[in-house]
Each structure stands twice: as structure tokens, then as C-alpha cells.
N, C-alpha and C positions, 0 to 999 in steps of 0.2 A: 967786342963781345956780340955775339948773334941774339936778334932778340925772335921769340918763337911768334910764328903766325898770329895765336889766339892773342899774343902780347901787342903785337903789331896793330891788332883790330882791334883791342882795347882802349889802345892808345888812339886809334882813330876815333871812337865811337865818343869816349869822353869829351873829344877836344872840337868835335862835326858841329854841334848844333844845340840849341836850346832843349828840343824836345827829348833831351835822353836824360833831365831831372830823374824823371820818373824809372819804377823798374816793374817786378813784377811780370803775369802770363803776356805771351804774345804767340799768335798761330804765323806759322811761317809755310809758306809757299814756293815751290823753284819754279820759274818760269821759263820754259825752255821749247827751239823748235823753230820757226827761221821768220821772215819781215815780219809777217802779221803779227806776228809773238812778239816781236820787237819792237812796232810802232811805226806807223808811217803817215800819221795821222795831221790834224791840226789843234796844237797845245791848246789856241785862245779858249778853242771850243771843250774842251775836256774839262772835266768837272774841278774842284779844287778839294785836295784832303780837309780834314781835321789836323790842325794839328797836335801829335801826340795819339793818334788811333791810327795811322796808316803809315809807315814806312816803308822804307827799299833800303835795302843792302849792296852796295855796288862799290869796285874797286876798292874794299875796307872799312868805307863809309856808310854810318846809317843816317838819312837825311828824311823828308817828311817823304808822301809816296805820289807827289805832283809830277807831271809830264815835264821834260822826258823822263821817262823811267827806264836805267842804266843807261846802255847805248841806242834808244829809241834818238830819230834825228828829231822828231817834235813829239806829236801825240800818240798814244796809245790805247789800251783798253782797259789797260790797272788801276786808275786812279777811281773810273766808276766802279771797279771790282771790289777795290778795297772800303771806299763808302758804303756797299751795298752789305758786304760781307759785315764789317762790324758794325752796322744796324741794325741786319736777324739775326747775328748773333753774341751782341755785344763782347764782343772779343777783338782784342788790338792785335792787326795783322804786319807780319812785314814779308814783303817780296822778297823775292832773291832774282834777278831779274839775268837770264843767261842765253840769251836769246843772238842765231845771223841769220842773215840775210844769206837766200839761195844756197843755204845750207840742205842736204837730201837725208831719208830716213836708210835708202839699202847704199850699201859704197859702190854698186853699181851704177846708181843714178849719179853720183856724186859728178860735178859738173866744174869742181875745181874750188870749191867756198868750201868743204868739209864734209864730211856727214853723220849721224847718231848712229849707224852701225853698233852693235855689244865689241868691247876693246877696242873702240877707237877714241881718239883724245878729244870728242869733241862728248863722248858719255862721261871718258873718267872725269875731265876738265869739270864739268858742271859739279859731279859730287865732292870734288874737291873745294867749289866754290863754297856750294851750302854748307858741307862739314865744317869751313873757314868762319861762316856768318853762324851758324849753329854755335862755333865753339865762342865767338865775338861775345855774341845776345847773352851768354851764361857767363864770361868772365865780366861782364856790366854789369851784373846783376839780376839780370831778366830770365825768366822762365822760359825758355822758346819748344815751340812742340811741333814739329814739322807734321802737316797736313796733307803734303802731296803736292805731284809735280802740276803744273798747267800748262797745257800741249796745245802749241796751234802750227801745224807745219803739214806738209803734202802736196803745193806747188810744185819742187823740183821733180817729185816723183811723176806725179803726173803726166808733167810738159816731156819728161824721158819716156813714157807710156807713148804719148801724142808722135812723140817722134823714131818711137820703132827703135829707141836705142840697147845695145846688145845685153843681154845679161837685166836687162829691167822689165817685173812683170808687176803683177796685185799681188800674186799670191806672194811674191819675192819678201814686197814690201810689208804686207802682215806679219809675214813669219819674222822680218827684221825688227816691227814696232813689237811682237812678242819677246825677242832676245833680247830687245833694250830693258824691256821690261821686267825682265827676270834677274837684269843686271841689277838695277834699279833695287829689287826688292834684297837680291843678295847680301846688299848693303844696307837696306832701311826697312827688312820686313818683310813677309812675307804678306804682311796684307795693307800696302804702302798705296793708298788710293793715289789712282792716275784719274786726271781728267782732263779730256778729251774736246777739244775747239774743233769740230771738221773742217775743211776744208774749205772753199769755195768754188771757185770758175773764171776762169779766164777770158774779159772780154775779147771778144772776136779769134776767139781758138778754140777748136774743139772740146766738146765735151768729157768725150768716151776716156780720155786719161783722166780726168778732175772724177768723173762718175765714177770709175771703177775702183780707187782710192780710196773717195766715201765709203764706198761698200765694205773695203777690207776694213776700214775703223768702226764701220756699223757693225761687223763681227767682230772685232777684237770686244767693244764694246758689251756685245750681248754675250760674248763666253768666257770672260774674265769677270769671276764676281766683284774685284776691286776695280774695275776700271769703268768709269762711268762718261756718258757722251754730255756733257752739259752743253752743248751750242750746236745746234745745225741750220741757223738761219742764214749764213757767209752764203750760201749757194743763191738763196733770193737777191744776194746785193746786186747784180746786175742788171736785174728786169727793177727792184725800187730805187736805181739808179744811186745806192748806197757806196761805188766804187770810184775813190779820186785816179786811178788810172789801169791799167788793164789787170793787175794784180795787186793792190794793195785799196785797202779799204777808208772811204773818206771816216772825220769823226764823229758823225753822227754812228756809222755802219762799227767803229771799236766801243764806242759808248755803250751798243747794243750788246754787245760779245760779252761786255764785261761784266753790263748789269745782270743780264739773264747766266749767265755764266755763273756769276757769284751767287743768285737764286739758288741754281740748282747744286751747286755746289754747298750751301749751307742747309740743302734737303738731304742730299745724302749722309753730310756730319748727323745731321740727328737723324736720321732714318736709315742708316748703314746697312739695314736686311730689307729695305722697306721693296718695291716693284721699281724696274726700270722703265723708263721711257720705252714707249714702244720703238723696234726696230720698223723700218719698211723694206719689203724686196719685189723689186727695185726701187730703188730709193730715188729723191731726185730727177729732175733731168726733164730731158724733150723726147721725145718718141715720134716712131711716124706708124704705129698703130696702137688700135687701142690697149690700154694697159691695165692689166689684174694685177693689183696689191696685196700680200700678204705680209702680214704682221704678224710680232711675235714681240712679248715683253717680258723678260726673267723675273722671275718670283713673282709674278700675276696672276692670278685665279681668272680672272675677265679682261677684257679691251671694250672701251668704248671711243667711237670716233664721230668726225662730225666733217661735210664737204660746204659748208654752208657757211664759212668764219666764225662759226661760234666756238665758245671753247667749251670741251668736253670736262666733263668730270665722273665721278664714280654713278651720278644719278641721272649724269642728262648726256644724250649723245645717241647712237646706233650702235648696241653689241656687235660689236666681230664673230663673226661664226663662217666665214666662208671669203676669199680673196674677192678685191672690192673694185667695182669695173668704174673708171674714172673718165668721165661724163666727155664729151668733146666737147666743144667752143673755147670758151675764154681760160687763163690758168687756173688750174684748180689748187686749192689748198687742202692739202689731209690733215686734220691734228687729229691725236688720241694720247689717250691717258692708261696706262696698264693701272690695275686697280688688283687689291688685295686685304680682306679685310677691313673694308671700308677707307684705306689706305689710298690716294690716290697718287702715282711718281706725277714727275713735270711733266708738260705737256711738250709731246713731241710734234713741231712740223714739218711737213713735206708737200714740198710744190712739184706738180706736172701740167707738160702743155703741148699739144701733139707741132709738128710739122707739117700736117696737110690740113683741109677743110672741110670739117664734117656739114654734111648737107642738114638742112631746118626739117625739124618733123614735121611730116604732113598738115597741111590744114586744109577743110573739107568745108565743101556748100553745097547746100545750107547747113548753119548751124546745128549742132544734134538740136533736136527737140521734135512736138508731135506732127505730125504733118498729114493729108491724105495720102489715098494708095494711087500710085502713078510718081511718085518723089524719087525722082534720081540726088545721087552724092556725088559733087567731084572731087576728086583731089588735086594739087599742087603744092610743091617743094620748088622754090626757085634754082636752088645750086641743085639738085639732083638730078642724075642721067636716068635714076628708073625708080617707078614709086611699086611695093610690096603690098597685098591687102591679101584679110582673111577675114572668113566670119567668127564672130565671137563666139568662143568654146572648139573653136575646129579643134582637132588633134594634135595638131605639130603647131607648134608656137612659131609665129609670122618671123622673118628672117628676111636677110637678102638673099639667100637662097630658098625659099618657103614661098608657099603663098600662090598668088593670083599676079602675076603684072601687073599692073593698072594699064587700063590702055583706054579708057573710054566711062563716063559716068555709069556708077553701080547703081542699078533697080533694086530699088528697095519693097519689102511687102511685109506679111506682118509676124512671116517667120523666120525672112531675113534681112532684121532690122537693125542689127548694128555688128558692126566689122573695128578692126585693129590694123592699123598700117604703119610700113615703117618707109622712109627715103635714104636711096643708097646712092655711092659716087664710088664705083668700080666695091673694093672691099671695105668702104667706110659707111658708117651707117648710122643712121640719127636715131633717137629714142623713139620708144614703140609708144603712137599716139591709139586712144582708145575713141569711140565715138559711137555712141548711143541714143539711137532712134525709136521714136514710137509711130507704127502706121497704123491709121484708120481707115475704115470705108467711109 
């Protein structure tokens, strides 16, 4: 006699483990999308469930939701996901954990692991999973109410990007995470929240594939009102040295994913209309000039942001009103908050850092302040090939193109007593120094 799937999981669930006493709600999650989704972590380090508030669904079996989770070889990012998740919102979670390794999102990338293309077996496989532990969780007893998939994949794509491979673009790959997605709802709803892990970087590999990935999930993100970006800090693992080898993440850098992951993911359970994280364009990355950022956050009325580490919120920060020119020297950090109705979403970050060297703004002698008539001003910039100066209020605002050369200490007197100068290195250019002189007889 054949005994049916739900029968099969039944029989598993009752006979798995102590913590399936209990029955009653439980929010359910598919985890799906390739290594980092799947764990490459170190277990010691990874947090430990409750038991009886956090489970996984794997191979029929429901077990508590400690590392490994399914086919993770150690650690992961679920076990701080699912802590965190039924803390705000006391709700007992269980994973469905479906997740491989250098698996790709278009079947163009696909590199021989498989890929989530719409009609391929590695989309139906997963709903076939969930629908298995769906139908398990109800013949136990338990209430289960599937919440939405949790997406960490974009590596193969990328490193296909990196390598000029045939038939693989960005726009390829958006348009392929939108097909998945429509599969996805065909079967579970049309308003079936996705939420979205970005990507990272690949130590010592180019950029421009991992960046331009980002970007396509930073827009699926911002034009699917169900799909929400909760994680984009994977791209800093490599400069806070959060990466145990050129592609997978130590577990300190999954603990991160999972925590803040499961934050925002229990802001948009209850704030489902609320503002999204602001997008950035461009997002991420290293540049070799200077770079304007524009922002944009769905259902916001405002942006506030902050380059200074603090974090913004609806009352403290810098409104957005215009793309925002991001400072040379050391990495800079953007966060903002899109706000609505006193509302304020997660807080979004984004790290930039140029590849040349912006020269130091001018510094001038003597000191501003009041001095007799006959006081010359010098300037120097150590790294700059040419220093700019203007008097204060000229007409055209000082530039590397604008201005006075410097070539020699400026005479000062009592009606041109203070100038604005900036230091240039070919088209790089340091911040506009101000300096303000009083001359007497």
C-alpha cells in the first residue's frame, strides 16, 4: 500500500523529536537561493534555538532550528533569524530550508549546479518542498501560515557577468528574479512577500558583476510592492573582514544577515503598507570619481540620511532634496530611513570609497583672524598638483576649473579680505575651504 506524502511527514514529524508535544500557529518561511542561503558558516559560533519556538523542516523531518540547517555543511544565518523573528514577534517559526550551492537565478548563467529560472526543477522542487511541510505542519496538528520565501543568491550571476559569458546580462537576470516571482505567487498569492538578502562581493574579483546584480535586486525591490530588501550589508563583509573565504561568509557576517534580516522582516509583517528602505543609485561599490547619489523609497513622503555613522530617523538626519555628493577620503557610509506619516522603514546602508586620492583642502597662513594691512595668505595642499582661490562672494563659485591659480601669497586689504579655495589632482578635488580675514590700518 502507498502511503501519501502528507502521511509520510506525519509519520516523520510525530516520531522526530520531543518538541512536536506541542501544536498550534507556527509562521513558516522557504529558504531558497544558493551557498550563503545555505550556510557555510561556523556552527560553534551560531546562536542556539529555543526549544519548541524555532524549527526547520528538512528531508520530512521537523527538528529544533540549530545549525546545520537542512543541507548547510556547519553554520548559517537561520538559527539567529528564527530567535530574533519570535522575539518581535512572539510567533513560533519553522524554516523550510531549500537552499545549493552555485546554483544561478537566469539558465543562462547556469554553470552546471542548476538554476531558479520560471519551469525549472529547481522553482517547482522548492514548492513541492514547502507544499510537503505545509501539508506535514496541518496533519500534526499545527496551524502553519507560510510568510514568504527568504532569498540569498546572485554570485553565479555575477561571476557570469565578470566573465563576459554568452546570453548573461542584469537586465537578463531581473527580468528572470521577476518570472521566478510570479511563479512563486501563481501558486501562493498574489501578494506572497519575498524577501530579499543582496548579494555581496567577491574577494579579489571584480566588482562590476556583484555591483550590477545589486542593482537589479535594488529594483526588483523598489517596484514590486511585495518584495522587500531586508539585508544589504553582505557588500561591507569584505572591507570588516566578515568573509571566511572569497565567497562565503564567516559567522559572525550569517549572524548579521539573519539578525537584521529577521528585524526587518518582522517590520514589514506588521507594517505591510508602511515606507521602504531607501533604494541608492548607484548603490555600493568603489568608483574612480566622485559620486552623486540618488535615493528613492516607495510609499515615503520624506528621506532622511546621515554620512557621519549615526543613524537616521524620521527626526534626525539630512532631508533629501537633491543627489548627494559623497565626500573623498576614507569609506564613507550612507544610511537613510524613508519616512511616512511619522512612520519610519529600516534603516538602509550603503558604503562608498573612491580608487584614487583626493588631495587635503587647503590650509592657509596665517590663521583667519584680524591682522594689519600689508598680511599676505599662503596656501598649501600637500598631495595637490594645483591649488584654486576666489574672493568671497565672486560670481562663479571657486572650482578646479574657476578661480585664481594660486601661484604666490594673496595680499590682503580691507576690501579683499577673505577668499574660498579648493586643491585639485588633475579632475579630483578636495572640499571648498572658506577663510575669513579682518585687515586694519
Amino acid at each position: 500500500m502507498r502511503l501519501s506524502l502528507a502521511l509520510i511527514g506525519l509519520i516523520a514529524l510525530l516520531t522526530a523529536s520531543p518538541v512536536l508535544a506541542a501544536s498550534g500557529p507556527v509562521d513558516v518561511f522557504l529558504i531558497a537561493g544558493q551557498s550563503n542561503a545555505l550556510g557555510e558558516g561556523d556552527s560553534t559560533q551560531a546562536p542556539t534555538v529555543t526549544n519548541g519556538d524555532v524549527f526547520q523542516y528538512f528531508n520530512n523531518v521537523l527538528t529544533t532550528g540549530n545549525d546545520p540547517v537542512g543541507g548547510a555543511h556547519t553554520g548559517s544565518a537561520w538559527p539567529a533569524f528564527g530567535n530574533v523573528y519570535y522575539t518581535l514577534n512572539n510567533r513560533r517559526v519553522v524554516l523550510v530550508p531549500f537552499a545549493f550551492a552555485s546554483t544561478a537565478q537566469q539558465a543562462s548563467a547556469d554553470a552546471g549546479f542548476g538554476n531558479w529560472a520560471a519551469g525549472g526543477t529547481l522553482l517547482t522542487d522548492s514548492m513541492i518542498e514547502l507544499d510537503r511541510a505545509m501539508n506535514a505542519l496541518t496533519s500534526a496538528g499545527y496551524t502553519p501560515a507560510f510568510k514568504g520565501v527568504l532569498w540569498s543568491q546572485g554570485e553565479t550571476d555575477s561571476e557570469a557577468l565578470n566573465s563576459n559569458k554568452a546570453g548573461v546580462t542584469a537586465q537578463g537576470y531581473e527580468d528572470a528574479l521577476k518570472a521566478m516571482l510570479a511563479a512563486y505567487r501563481a501558486h501562493y498569492g498574489a501578494t506572497m512577500p519575498f524577501y530579499l538578502f543582496k548579494t555581496g562581493t567577491q574577494v579579489g574579483a571584480s566588482d562590476a558583476g556583484y555591483h550590477a546584480i545589486r542593482e537589479a535586486q535594488e529594483d526588483v525591490g523598489q517596484s514590486d510592492p511585495y518584495t522587500y530588501v531586508v539585508f544589504r550589508n553582505a557588500y561591507d563583509f569584505w572591507w570588516r573582514t566578515l568573509m571566511s573565504n572569497a565567497i562565503h561568509y564567516t559567522q559572525t557576517g550569517y549572524n548579521e544577515m539573519g539578525t537584521q534580516g529577521a528585524a526587518n522582516v518582522s517590520f514589514y509583517r506588521a507594517h505591510n503598507v508602511g515606507p521602504k528602505p531607501p533604494a541608492a543609485f548607484p548603490g555600493s561599490g568603489t568608483y574612480a570619481t566622485v559620486t552623486n547619489v540618488t535615493l528613492a523609497s516607495a510609499l515615503s513622503s520624506s528621506i532622511l540620511y546621515t554620512l557621519d555613522g549615526s543613524i537616521p530617523t524620521c527626526t534626525v538626519g539630512t532631508h533629501y532634496t537633491a543627489p548627494i555628493a559623497i565626500p573623498a577620503g576614507a569609506p564613507t557610509i550612507l544610511q537613510a530611513v524613508g519616512c511616512r506619516l511619522g512612520l519610519a522603514s529600516p534603516v538602509a546602508n550603503y558604503s562608498y570609497n573612491y580608487t584614487v586620492s583626493f588631495p587635503n583642502q587647503p590650509q592657509a597662513s596665517p590663521t583667519p583672524g584680524t591682522y594689519r594691512l600689508g598680511v599676505t595668505a599662503t596656501l598649501s595642499s600637500p598631495n595637490a598638483t594645483s591649488i584654486h582661490w576666489a574672493w568671497m562672494g565672486a560670481a562663479v563659485p571657486i572650482s578646479c576649473a574657476g578661480g585664481y591659480v594660486y601661484s604666490g601669497p594673496i595680499t590682503l586689504t580691507a576690501s579683499h579680505d577673505s577668499f574660498t579655495a579648493i586643491a585639485c589632482t588633475g579632475p579630483y578635488a578636495s572640499s571648498i575651504g572658506t577663510f575669513g580675514y579682518t585687515v586694519t590700518k
